[in-house]
Structure formats: C-alpha cells, structure tokens
C-alpha positions as CSV (number, residue, x, y, z in Angstrom):
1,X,-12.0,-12.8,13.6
2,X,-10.8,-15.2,16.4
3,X,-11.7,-19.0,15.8
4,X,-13.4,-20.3,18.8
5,X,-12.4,-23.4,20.5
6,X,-12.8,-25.7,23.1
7,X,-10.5,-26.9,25.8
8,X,-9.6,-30.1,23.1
9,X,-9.3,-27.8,20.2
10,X,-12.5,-28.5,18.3
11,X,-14.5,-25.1,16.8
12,X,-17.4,-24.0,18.8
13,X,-20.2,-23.4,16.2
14,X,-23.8,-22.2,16.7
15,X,-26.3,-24.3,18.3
16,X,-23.6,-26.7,19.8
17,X,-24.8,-29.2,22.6
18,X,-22.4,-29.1,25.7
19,X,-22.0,-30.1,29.3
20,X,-20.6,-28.1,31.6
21,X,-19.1,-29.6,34.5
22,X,-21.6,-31.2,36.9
23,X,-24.1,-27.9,36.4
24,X,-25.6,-29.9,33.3
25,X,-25.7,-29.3,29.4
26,X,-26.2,-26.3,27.5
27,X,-26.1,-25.3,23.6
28,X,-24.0,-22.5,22.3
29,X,-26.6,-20.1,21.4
30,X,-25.4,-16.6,19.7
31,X,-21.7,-16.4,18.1
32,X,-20.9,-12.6,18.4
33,X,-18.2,-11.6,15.9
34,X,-20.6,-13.9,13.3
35,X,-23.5,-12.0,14.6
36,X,-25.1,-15.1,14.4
37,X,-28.0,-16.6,17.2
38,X,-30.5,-19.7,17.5
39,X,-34.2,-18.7,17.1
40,X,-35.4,-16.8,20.1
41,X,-31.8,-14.8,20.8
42,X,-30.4,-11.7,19.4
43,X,-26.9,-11.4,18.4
44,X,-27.2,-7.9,18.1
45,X,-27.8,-7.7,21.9
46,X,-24.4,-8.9,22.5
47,X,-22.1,-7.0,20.0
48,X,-20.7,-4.8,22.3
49,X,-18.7,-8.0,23.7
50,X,-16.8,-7.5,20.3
51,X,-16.0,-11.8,20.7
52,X,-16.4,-14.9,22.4
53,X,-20.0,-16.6,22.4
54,X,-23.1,-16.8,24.7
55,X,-23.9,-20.0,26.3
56,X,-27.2,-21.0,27.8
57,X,-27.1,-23.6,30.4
58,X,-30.8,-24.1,31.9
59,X,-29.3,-24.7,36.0
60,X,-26.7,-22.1,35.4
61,X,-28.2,-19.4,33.1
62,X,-27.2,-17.8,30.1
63,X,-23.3,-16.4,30.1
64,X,-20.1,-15.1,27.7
65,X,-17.3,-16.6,27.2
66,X,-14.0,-15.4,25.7
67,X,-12.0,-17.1,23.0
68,X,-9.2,-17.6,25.8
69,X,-11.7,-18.8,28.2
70,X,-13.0,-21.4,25.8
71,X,-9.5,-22.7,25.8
72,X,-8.7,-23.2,28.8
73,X,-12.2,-24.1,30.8
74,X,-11.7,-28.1,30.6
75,X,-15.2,-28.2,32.3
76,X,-16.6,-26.8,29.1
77,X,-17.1,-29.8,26.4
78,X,-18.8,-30.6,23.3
79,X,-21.3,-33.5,23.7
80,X,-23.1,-33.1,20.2
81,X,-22.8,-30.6,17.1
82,X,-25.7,-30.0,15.3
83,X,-26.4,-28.2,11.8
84,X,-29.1,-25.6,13.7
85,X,-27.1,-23.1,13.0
86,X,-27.7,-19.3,11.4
C-alpha cells in the first residue's frame, strides 16, 4: 500500500481538513486501499479505484485523487488534521 501525501510531503489521513485553491476547503473523506470512510460515506463504493482517496469539497463536489496527483497538485493543502478518523 502506497502512503499518501501532499504536495509538502505530509500523510493524507482520514477526515483531514483542506483548502483547495480558491474553490474553498474540503476534508478527505474515504481512504480506499484502508477501506476506510467518515460517517455518511462508503469506502466499499470506491474499491474499484484500487488507491488514492476521495475528497469532498462543498463548491467543487466530491472527487479521487491519485497518490501521484496528491504529490504534485500544490493547490491541494492541509489546513487542519483531526483524529475523526475510521
């Protein structure tokens, strides 16, 4: 299993708060190789994207990203981790 990680090299885990460029901020809300989601998501929904992690963003909508997307979206950043993880 591929650690994920932001642009800055910090680990995305579950239930991260994020910005996203100027469309807002967002949590990281299902980690799929962990098959691992916040309350009111499935991970089981998203297995068949093998990796990577779903992000919600409320003005951009809900979307995947790749471990090597991760690392090289700079507009992608951690603003706050929490513990409401699995």
């Amino acid at each position: 299993m591929t650690t994920l990680r932001y642009h800055d090299g910090q680990d995305v885990r579950l239930g991260d708060q994020i910005r996203w460029g100027d469309s807002g901020t967002g949590a990281v809300v299902v980690m799929i190789a962990e098959q691992t989601a916040l309350t009111g998501y499935i991970a089981t929904e998203w297995a068949y994207l093998q990796e990577g992690c779903m992000i919600e963003v409320p003005a951009a909508g809900l979307f995947h990203y790749s471990a090597e997307g991760l690392q090289h979206d700079a507009n992608l950043e951690l603003i706050l981790r929490t513990d409401s993880g699995s």
